[in-house]
N, C-alpha and C positions, 0 to 999 in steps of 0.2 A: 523405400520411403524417403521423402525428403529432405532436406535437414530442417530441426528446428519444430519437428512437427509436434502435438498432443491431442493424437485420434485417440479418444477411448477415454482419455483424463477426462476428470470434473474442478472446473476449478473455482475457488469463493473469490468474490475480491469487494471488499469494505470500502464507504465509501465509493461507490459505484456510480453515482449519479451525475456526476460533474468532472470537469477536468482531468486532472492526471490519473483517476480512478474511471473514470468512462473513457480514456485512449488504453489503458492499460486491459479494460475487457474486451473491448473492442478487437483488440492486437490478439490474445489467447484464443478470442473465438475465429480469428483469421488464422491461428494457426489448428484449430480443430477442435477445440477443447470446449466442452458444456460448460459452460459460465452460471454461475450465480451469482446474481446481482445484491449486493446487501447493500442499504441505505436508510436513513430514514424519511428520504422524500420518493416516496410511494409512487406516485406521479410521472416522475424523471424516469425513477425505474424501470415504469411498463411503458414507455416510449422509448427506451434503450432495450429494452427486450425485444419489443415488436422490429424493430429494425436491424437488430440480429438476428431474428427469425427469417425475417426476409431477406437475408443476405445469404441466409442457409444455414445459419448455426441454431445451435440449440440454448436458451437462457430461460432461468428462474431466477423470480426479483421474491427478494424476502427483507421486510420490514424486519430493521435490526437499529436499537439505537445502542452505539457502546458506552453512553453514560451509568447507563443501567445495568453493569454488569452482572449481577447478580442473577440475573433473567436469560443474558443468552445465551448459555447450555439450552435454553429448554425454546427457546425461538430456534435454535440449528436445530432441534429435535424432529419442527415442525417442515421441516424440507421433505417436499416429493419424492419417493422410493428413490428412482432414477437419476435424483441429484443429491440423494444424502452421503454417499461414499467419498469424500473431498480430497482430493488427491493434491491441489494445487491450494496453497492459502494467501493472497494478500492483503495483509495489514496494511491498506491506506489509508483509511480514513482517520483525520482529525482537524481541530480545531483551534483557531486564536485567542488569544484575550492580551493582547499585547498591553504594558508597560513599564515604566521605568521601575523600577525595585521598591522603595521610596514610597511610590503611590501604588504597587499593583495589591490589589484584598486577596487577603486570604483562601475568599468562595471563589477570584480566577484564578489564584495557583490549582487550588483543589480541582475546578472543573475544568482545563486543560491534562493534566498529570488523569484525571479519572478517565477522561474518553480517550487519550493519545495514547497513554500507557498500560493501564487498569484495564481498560478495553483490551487489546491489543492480548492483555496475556488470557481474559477471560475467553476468548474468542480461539486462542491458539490450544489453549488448556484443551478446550471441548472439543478441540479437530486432532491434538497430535496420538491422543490411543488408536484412535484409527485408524491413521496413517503408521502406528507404529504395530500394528497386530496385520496390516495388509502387505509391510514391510517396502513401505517407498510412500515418498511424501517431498514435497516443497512447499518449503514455508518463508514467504519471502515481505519485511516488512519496509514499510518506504518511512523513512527517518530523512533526513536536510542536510548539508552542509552547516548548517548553524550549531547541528548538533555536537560537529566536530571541530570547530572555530568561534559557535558565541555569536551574538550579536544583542546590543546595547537596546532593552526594552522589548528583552524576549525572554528572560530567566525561567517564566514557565515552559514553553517551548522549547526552548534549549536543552532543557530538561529533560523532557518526556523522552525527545528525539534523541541524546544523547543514551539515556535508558533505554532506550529500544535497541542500542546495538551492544550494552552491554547485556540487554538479555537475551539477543539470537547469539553471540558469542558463548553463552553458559549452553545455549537450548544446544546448540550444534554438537559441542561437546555432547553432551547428554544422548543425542536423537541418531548421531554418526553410527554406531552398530544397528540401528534397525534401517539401515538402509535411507533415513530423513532427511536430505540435506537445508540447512538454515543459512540464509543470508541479508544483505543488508543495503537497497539504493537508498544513496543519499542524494535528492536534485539539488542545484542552485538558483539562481532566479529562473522559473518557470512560467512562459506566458497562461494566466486563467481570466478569468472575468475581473476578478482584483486590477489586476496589472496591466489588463489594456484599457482600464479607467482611469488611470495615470497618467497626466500631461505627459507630452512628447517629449518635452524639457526631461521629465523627470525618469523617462524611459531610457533617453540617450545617457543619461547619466548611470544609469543601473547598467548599462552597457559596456558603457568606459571600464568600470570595474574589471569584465570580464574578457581573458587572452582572448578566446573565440571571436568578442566583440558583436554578440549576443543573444537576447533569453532564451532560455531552452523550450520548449514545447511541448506536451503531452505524450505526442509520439515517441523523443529523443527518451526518455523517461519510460514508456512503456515498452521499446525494445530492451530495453536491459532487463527488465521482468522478463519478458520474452526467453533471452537467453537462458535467465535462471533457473525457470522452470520448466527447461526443455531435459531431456537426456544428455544432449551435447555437454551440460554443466552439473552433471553427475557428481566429478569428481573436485567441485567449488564447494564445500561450505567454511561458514563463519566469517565470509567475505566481505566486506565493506562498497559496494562500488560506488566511485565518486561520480555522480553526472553532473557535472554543472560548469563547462566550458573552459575550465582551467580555471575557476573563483578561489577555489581551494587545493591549493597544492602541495 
C-alpha cells in the first residue's frame, strides 16, 4: 500500500464548506478516506459532496452548527450506518468577531470562545468513546499562529485558538493508551475568499511579513492534516505544527 494512504477510515471535518476545511476534505478523500462533510451551509456541502463522488470517493454532508453545542452529540447520532464510526476528527471550523479589547462585547467574546472552543470540545467529546472503544483515532484540531504569538484586536480569537492547543495537549495525554493520537495545525496567513478581497497593496504587505515571502493556501494546510491522520504519524501526538511560512518562529 502506499504511503500516506486512509482506505477503510471514515473521516468528520467541521467546517467543511469553504476554504481550508473544503482543501482539507478534499485532500483525505484523495488519500481514500470516506469524508463527512459537517457545516452549517447545507448547500456548499452537497456541491462538495457531489464532486467528491465523482472523483470517486465517498462523502456525507451533515448539517452541524457548533454554536449549539448542546445539540451535537445527537446531530453525530444522526450519521448513516456507514459513516457513523469516525475514525479521523477535524476541528476546523470557526469564527471572527474581531476587535480591540476596549470595544469588543461581551456576546463576541462569548460567541467566538462558544463555536471555536465550546464547539470543538462538544464535537470531540461525542467522537473520542468511539475512537477510544475501537482503539485508534485522530483527532486533529486547526488552531493559528495567533494563537501562539497574539495579535492586536483578536483577544477573542487568540483565545479560543490558544485553548485549542492546550486542550489537544491534556486530550493526548489522556487518549495516548487507547491507541488516539491528538494534535495540533496551526496556519499563518492563508489565502480564503477574506484575503483575496484585499488590495494588492495590502497583500504585498501581509507578505513582507512572511520568510517564505508568501500566503499559504488551503492545500499547504490540508497536507499537514494529511500527514496527521495517516499511520505514518502514529507515533506524533500532542504536537503543535506550525504552517505558516516562517511568520512564527
Amino acid at each position: 500500500m502506499s504511503s500516506f494512504r486512509l482506505d477503510g477510515k471514515t473521516a468528520l471535518v467541521t467546517g467543511a464548506s469553504q476554504g481550508i476545511g473544503e482543501a482539507i476534505a478534499r485532500r483525505l478523500a484523495a488519500q481514500g478516506a470516506r469524508v463527512v462533510l459537517a457545516a452549517r451551509s447545507v448547500d456548499k456541502l452537497e456541491a462538495l459532496a457531489g464532486s467528491l463522488t465523482q472523483e470517486g470517493g465517498q462523502a456525507a454532508v451533515l448539517a452541524l452548527d457548533l454554536s449549539a453545542s448542546e445539540a451535537v452529540a445527537d446531530r453525530l447520532g444522526e450519521l448513516p450506518e456507514e459513516f457513523a464510526a469516525i475514525d479521523i476528527l477535524v476541528n476546523n471550523a470557526g469564527i471572527t468577531a474581531d476587535n480591540l479589547l476596549v470595544r469588543m462585547s461581551l456576546e463576541d467574546w462569548d460567541r467566538v470562545l462558544r463555536t471555536n472552543l465550546t464547539g470543538t470540545f462538544a464535537v470531540t467529546k461525542a467522537l473520542a468513546r468511539g475512537m477510544m472503544r475501537r482503539k485508534y483515532g485522530r483527532i486533529i484540531s486547526i488552531s493559528s499562529v495567533v494563537g501562539l504569538m497574539g495579535n492586536a484586536g483578536q483577544a477573542n480569537y487568540a483565545a479560543a485558538k490558544a485553548g485549542l492547543i492546550g486542550f489537544s495537549k491534556s486530550l493526548a495525554k489522556e487518549l495516548a493508551s487507547r491507541n488516539v493520537t491528538v494534535n495540533v495545525v496551526a496556519p499563518g496567513f492563508i489565502q480564503t475568499a477574506m484575503t483575496e478581497a484585499l488590495p494588492e497593496s495590502a497583500k504585498a504587505e501581509l507578505s513582507t511579513a512572511i520568510p517564505l515571502k508568501r500566503l499559504g493556501t488551503g492545500e499547504d494546510i490540508a497536507w499537514a492534516v494529511g500527514y496527521l491522520a495517516s499511520d505514518e504519524a502514529s507515533y506524533v501526538t500532542g504536537h503543535v505544527l506550525n504552517v505558516s511560512g516562517g511568520l512564527y518562529i
